[in-house]
C-alpha positions in Angstrom: 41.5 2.7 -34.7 37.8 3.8 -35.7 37.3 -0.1 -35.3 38.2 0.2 -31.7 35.7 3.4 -31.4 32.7 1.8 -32.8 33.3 -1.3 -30.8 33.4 1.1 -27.9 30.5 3.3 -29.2 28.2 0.0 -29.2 29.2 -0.9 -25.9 28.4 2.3 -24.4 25.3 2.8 -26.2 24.4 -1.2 -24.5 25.3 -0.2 -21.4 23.8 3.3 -21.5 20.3 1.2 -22.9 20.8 -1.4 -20.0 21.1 1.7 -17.5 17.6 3.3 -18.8 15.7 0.1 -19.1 16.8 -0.4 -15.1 15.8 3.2 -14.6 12.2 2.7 -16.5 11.9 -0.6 -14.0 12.9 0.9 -11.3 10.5 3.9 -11.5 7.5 1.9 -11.9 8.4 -0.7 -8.9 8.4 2.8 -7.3 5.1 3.7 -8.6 3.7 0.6 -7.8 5.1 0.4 -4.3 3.4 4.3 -3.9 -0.2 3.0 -5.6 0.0 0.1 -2.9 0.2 2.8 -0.2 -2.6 4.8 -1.1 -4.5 1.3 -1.6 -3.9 0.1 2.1 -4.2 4.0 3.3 -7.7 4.0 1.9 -8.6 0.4 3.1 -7.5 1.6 6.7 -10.3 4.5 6.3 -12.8 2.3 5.2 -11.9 0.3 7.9 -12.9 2.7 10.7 -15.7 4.2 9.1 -17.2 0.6 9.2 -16.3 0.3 12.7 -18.0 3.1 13.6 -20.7 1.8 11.3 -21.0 -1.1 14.0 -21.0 1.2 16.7 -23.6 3.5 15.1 -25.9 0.3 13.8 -25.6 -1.8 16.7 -23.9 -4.7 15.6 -22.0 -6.6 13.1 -25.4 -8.2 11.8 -26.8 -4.7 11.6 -24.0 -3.0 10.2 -23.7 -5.8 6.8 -27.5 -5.1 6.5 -27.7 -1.1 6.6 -23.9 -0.8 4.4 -25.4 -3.5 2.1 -22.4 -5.8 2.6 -21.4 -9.1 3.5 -20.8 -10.0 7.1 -17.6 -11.3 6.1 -16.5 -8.2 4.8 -17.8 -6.3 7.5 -15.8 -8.7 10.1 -12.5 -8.3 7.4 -12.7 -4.6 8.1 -13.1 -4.9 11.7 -10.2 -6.9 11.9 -8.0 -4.5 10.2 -9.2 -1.7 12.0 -8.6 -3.5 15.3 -4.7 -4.2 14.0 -4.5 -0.2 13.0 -5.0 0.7 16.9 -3.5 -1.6 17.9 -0.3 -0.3 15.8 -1.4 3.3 16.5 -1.4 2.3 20.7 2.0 0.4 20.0 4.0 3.2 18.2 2.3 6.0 20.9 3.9 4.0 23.4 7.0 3.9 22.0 7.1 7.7 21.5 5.8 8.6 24.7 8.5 5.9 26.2 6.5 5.0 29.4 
């Protein structure tokens, strides 16, 4: 009988190890997923502040030169911050439902 214990005793303990491993995975897929947020959240704000960079500059061209970066970046940026109004139009017009 204390065979059939310690068979069961070591299965337990496996599956009780199997259960915290998952939970250890499964909490850092859920800080990972929350460290992606804040990474796209703070790309979003970089985002406008280099479109109003534009605005304020003049220009793309004038922007990359007074923020010291590439006009590629400069254009990535504006692109993004383009898609976030356009999101931020989409969703107020399906909360104001008109």
């Amino acid at each position: 009988m204390s065979v059939q214990n310690s068979n069961s005793d070591r299965a337990l303990s496996r599956k009780q190890r199997l259960q915290e491993k998952q939970r250890r995975q499964l909490a850092v897929v859920d800080t990972v997923d929350k460290a992606e947020a804040k990474v796209r959240k703070a790309e979003v704000e970089v985002a406008m502040a280099v479109a109003e960079a534009v605005q304020v500059f003049g220009g793309m061209q004038e922007a990359s030169e007074g923020l010291d970066m590439p006009i590629q970046t400069v254009q990535r940026f504006l692109g993004m911050a383009q898609d976030e109004v356009a999101s931020a139009d989409n969703v107020v017009e399906l909360v104001g439902g008109s």
